[in-house]
C-alpha positions as CSV (number, residue, x, y, z in Angstrom):
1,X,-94.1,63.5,94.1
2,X,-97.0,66.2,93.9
3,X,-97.9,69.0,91.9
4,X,-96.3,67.3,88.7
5,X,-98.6,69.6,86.5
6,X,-99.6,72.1,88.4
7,X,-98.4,75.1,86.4
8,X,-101.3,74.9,83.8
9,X,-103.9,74.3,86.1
10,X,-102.7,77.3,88.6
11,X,-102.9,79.6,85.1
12,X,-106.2,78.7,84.3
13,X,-107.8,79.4,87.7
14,X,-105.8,82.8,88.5
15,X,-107.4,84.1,85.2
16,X,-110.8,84.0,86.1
17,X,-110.5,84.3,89.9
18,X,-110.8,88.0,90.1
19,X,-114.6,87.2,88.4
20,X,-115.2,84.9,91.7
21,X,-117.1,85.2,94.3
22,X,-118.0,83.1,97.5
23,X,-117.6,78.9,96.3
24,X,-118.7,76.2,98.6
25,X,-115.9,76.4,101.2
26,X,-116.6,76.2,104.3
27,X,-116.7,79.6,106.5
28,X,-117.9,80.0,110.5
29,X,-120.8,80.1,108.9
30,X,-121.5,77.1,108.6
31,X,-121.4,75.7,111.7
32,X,-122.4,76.4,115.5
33,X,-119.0,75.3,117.4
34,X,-117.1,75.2,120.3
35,X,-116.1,79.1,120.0
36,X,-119.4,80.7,118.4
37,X,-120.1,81.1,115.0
38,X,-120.5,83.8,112.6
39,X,-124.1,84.5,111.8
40,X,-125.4,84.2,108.6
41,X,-126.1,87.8,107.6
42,X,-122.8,88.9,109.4
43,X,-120.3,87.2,107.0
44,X,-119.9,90.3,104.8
45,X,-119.7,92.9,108.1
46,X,-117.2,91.1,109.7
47,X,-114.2,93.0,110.0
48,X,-111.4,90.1,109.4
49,X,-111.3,87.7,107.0
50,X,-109.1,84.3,107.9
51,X,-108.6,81.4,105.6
52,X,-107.2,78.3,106.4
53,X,-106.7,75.3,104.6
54,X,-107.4,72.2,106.5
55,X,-109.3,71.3,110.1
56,X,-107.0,71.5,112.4
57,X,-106.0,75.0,112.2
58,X,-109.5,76.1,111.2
59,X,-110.6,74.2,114.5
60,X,-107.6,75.8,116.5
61,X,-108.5,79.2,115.2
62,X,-112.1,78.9,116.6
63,X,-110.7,78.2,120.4
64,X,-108.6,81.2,120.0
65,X,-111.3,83.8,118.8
66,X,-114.1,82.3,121.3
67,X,-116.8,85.1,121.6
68,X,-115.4,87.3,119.3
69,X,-115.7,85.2,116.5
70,X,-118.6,88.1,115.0
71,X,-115.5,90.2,114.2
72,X,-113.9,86.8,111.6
73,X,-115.0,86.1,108.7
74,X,-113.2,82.3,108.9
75,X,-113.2,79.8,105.8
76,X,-111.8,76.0,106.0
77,X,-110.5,75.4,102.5
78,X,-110.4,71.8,102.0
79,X,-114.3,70.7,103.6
80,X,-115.7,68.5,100.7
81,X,-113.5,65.1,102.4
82,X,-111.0,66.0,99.5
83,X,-107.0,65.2,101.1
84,X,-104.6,67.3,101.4
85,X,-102.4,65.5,99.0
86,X,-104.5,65.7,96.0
87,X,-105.7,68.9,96.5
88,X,-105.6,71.7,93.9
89,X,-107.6,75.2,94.8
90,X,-110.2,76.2,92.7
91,X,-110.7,79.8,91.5
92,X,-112.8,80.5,94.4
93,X,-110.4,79.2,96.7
94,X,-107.5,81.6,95.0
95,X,-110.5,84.6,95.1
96,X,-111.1,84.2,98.9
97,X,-107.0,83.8,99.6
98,X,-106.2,87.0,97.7
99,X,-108.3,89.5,100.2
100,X,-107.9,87.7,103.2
101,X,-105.9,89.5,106.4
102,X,-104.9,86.3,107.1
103,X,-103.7,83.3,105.6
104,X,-102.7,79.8,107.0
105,X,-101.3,76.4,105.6
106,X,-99.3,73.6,106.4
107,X,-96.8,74.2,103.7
108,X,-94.9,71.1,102.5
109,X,-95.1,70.1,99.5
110,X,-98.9,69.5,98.7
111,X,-98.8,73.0,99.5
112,X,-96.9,73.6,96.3
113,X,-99.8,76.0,94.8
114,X,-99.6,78.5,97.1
115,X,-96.8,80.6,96.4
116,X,-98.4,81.4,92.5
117,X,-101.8,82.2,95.0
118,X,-100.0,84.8,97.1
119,X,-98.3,86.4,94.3
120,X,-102.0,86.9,93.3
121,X,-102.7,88.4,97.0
122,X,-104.5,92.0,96.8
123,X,-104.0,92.5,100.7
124,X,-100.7,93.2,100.9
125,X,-100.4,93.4,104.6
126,X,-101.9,89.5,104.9
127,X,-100.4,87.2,107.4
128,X,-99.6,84.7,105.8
129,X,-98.4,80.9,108.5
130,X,-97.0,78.7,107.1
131,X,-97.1,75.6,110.0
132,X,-94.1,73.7,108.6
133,X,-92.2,77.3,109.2
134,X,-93.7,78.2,112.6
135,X,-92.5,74.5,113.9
136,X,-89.0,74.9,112.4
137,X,-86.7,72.3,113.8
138,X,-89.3,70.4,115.0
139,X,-90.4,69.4,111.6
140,X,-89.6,65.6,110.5
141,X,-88.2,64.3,107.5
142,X,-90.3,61.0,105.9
143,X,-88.2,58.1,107.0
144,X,-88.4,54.4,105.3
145,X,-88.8,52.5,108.2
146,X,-88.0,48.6,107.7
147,X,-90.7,46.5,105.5
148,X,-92.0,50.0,104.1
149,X,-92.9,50.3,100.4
150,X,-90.8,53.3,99.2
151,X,-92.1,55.4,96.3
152,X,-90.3,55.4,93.2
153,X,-88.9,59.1,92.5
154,X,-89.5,60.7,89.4
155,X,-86.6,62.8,87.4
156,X,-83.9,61.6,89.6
157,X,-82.8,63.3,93.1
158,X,-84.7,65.7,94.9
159,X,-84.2,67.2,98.2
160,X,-85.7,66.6,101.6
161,X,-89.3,65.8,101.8
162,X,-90.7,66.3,104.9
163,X,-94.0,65.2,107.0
164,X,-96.7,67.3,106.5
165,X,-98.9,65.8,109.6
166,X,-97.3,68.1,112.0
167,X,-101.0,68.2,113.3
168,X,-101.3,64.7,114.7
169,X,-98.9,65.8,117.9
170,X,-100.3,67.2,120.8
171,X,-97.1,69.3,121.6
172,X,-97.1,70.8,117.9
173,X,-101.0,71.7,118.4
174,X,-99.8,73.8,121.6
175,X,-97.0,75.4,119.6
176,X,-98.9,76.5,116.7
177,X,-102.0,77.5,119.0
178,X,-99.5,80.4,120.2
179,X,-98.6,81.2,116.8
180,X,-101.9,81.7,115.3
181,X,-103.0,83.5,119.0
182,X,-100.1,86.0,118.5
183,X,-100.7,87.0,114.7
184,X,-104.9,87.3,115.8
185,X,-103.9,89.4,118.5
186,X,-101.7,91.4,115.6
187,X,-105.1,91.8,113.7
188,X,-107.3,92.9,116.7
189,X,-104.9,94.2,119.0
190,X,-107.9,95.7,121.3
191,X,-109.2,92.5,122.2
192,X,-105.7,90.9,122.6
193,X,-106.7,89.6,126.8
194,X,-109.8,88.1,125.4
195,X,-107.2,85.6,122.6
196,X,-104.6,85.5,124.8
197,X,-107.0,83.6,127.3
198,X,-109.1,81.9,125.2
199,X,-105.3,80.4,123.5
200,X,-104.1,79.8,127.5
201,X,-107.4,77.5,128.2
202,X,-107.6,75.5,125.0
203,X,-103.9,75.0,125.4
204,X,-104.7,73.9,129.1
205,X,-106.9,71.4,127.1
206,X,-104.0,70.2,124.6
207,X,-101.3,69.4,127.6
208,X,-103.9,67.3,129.1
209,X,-104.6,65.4,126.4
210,X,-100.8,64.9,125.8
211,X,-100.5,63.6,129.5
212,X,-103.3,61.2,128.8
213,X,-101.3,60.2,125.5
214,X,-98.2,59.8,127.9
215,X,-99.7,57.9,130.6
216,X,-101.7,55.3,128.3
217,X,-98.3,54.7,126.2
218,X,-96.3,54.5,129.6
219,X,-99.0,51.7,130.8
220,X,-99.1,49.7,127.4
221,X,-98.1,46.1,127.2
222,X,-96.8,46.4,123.7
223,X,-94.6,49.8,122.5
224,X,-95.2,49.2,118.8
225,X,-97.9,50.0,116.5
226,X,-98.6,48.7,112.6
227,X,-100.4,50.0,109.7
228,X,-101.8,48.6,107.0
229,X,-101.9,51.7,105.2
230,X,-100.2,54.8,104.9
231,X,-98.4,56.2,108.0
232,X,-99.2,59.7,108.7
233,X,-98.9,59.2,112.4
234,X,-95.1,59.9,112.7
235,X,-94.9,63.0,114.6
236,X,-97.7,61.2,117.6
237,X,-95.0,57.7,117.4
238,X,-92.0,60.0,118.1
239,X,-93.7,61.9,120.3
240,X,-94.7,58.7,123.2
241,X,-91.4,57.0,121.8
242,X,-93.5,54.4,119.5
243,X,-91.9,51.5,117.2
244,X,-94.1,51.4,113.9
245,X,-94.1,49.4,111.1
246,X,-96.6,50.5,108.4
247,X,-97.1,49.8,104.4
248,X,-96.1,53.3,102.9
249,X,-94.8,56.9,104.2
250,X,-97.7,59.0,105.2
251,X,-97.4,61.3,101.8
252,X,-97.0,58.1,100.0
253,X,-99.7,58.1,96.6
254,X,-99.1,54.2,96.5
255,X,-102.4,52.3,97.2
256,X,-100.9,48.9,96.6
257,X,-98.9,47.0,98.5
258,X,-96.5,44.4,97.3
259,X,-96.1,40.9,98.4
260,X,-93.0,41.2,100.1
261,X,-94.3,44.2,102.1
262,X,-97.8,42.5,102.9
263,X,-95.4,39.6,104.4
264,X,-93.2,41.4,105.7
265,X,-95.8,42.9,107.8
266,X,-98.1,40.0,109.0
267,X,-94.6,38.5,110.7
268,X,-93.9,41.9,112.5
269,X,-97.8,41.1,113.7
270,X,-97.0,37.4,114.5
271,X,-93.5,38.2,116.4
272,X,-95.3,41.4,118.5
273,X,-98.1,39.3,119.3
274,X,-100.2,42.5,118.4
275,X,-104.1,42.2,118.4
276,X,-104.3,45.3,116.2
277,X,-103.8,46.1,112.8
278,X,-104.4,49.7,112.1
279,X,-105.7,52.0,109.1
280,X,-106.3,55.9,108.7
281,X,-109.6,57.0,107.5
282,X,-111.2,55.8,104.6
283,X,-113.1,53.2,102.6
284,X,-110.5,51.0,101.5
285,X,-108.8,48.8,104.3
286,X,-107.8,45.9,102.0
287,X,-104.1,45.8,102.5
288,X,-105.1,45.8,106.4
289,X,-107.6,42.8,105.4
290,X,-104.1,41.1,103.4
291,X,-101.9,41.2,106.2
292,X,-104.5,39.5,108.8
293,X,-105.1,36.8,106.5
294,X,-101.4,36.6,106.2
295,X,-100.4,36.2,109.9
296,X,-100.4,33.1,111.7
297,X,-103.8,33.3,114.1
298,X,-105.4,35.5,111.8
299,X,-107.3,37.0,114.7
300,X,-106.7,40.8,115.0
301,X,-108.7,43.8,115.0
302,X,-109.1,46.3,112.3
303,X,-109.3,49.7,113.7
304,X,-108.8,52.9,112.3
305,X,-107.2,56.2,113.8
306,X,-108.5,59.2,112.2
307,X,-105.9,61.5,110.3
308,X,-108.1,64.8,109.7
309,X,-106.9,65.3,106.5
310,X,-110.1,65.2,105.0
311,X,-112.8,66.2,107.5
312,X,-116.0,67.4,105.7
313,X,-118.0,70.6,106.6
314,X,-121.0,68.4,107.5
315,X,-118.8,66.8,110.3
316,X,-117.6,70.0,111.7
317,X,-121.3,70.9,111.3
318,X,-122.0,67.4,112.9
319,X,-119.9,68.5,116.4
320,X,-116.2,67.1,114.7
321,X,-113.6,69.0,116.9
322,X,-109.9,68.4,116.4
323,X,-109.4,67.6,120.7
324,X,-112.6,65.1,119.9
325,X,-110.5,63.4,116.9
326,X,-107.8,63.2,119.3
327,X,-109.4,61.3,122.4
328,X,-110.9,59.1,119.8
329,X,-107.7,58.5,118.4
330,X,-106.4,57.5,121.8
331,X,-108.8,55.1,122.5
332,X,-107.7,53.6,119.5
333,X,-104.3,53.1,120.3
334,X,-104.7,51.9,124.1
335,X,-106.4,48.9,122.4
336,X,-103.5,48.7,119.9
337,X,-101.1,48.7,122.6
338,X,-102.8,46.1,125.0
């Protein structure tokens, strides 16, 4: 539902990107983190580039590197709050891919561009991870769950569309931390004890966070959650063994709900008895605002659980970690669930 006319666009910028230098992405750089950063006047000497496309791996990444982090040169992608889902790279973007030594995405289909970028690829020995790949089985389909407004498919039948938000579980974050850990410790095989324990600690981190995740669902009076928005939280729902009801899929480009949905939703809130409505990150929370003034006591909360799918480099800059997102994000939903 994606990527309807990307072909032109992808000509266009693969033309000129051998003329490109550095763009506006964000790179180490640019921030003093959790990990170290790269210094300014280092960025050129450092003897591996890595370029990610969104937060979460570029966050994971840093954990993993720790002190070492003068040897990467590491760029987050998408850092001007653009998401994921209407994201097209720019010629820059395409310049910084093509001599990286290595290269990681989430790879469903928003990630459509990137097979005409690697083709473009001057580095032929890049690793390239594609997240969707690394999970395998683990990887969800987008389900139409009951009261959900379904989009309306263009040119007939296609095939499978999975969830791109593998990020938002815990258990994934651990999996693909070992993944990224293994192909860094490919690149700089001499300093392979200093990733492999700087992946074991921040993984330490992740499982506790999960068990927190488990214990707060476990203890909840209520086992189901509702958005008034877009639900990219599928993966974290299956995880804890959450009911949802929400307005769209989480790759969903609707922005309107219907009234049948909008009703459909403010009796799920009246028969739960639930004192939350939620929303992901963003200005617009009007179908959230519909639904309360739809229900009976027209009473709830409007609260918002933050997705990461478009964290800006000033927030990384600002102290935005992806295990930060998360216990916010928790808090969030023990008040959703009691």
């Amino acid at each position: 539902m994606k990527n309807r006319i990307f072909g032109l666009v992808m000509a266009s910028v693969l033309t000129v990107s051998a003329f490109c230098g550095c763009g506006a992405s964000m790179t180490a750089a640019d921030s003093d983190q959790k990990g170290g950063s790269v210094p300014e006047n280092a960025a050129n000497a450092a003897a591996y580039s890595i370029v990610c496309t969104t937060f979460p791996q570029y966050d994971w990444i840093r954990n993993i590197i720790g002190g070492d982090s003068d040897k990467f040169q590491l760029t987050m992608l998408l850092d001007q709050g653009m998401d994921l889902h209407s994201y097209q790279p720019t010629a820059e973007d395409i310049a910084k891919i093509a001599d990286a030594d290595m290269f990681v995405y989430v790879g469903g289909e928003s990630d459509g561009w990137v097979d005409s970028a690697l083709k473009e690829a001057t580095n032929k020995d890049m690793k390239v991870v594609n997240m969707l790949d690394a999970l395998g089985t683990a990887v969800k389909e987008e389900e139409v769950v009951p009261g959900m407004q379904a989009e309306e498919e263009e040119g007939g039948e296609e095939g499978p569309e999975y969830d791109e938000h593998v990020w938002l579980s815990l258990k994934n974050a651990v999996a693909l931390t070992n993944v990224l850990a293994d192909n860094i410790q490919a690149l700089d095989p001499d300093n392979k004890s200093d990733y492999m324990e700087n992946a074991g600690k921040y993984v330490d981190e992740l499982n506790d966070l999960d068990g927190r995740y488990e214990l707060t669902v476990s203890k909840g009076k209520r086992q189901a959650i509702l958005f008034g928005d877009r639900f990219p939280f599928r993966y974290m729902a299956d995880d804890y063994g959450l009911t949802y009801y929400a307005a769209f899929v989480g790759c969903s480009a609707e922005s309107e709900a219907g009234f049948e949905t909008i009703t459909f939703l403010a009796q799920k809130v009246d028969e739960l008895k639930l004192p939350v409505i939620l929303t992901i990150e963003g200005a617009d929370h009007s179908i959230a605002e519909s639904i309360k003034k739809t229900t009976d006591s027209k009473n709830q909360e409007i609260l918002t659980m933050n997705s990461m799918q478009s964290v800006t480099a000033k927030a990384v800059a600002d102290g935005e970690t992806y295990l930060n997102v998360m216990e916010d994000n928790l808090n969030v939903l023990s008040q959703a669930l009691n």
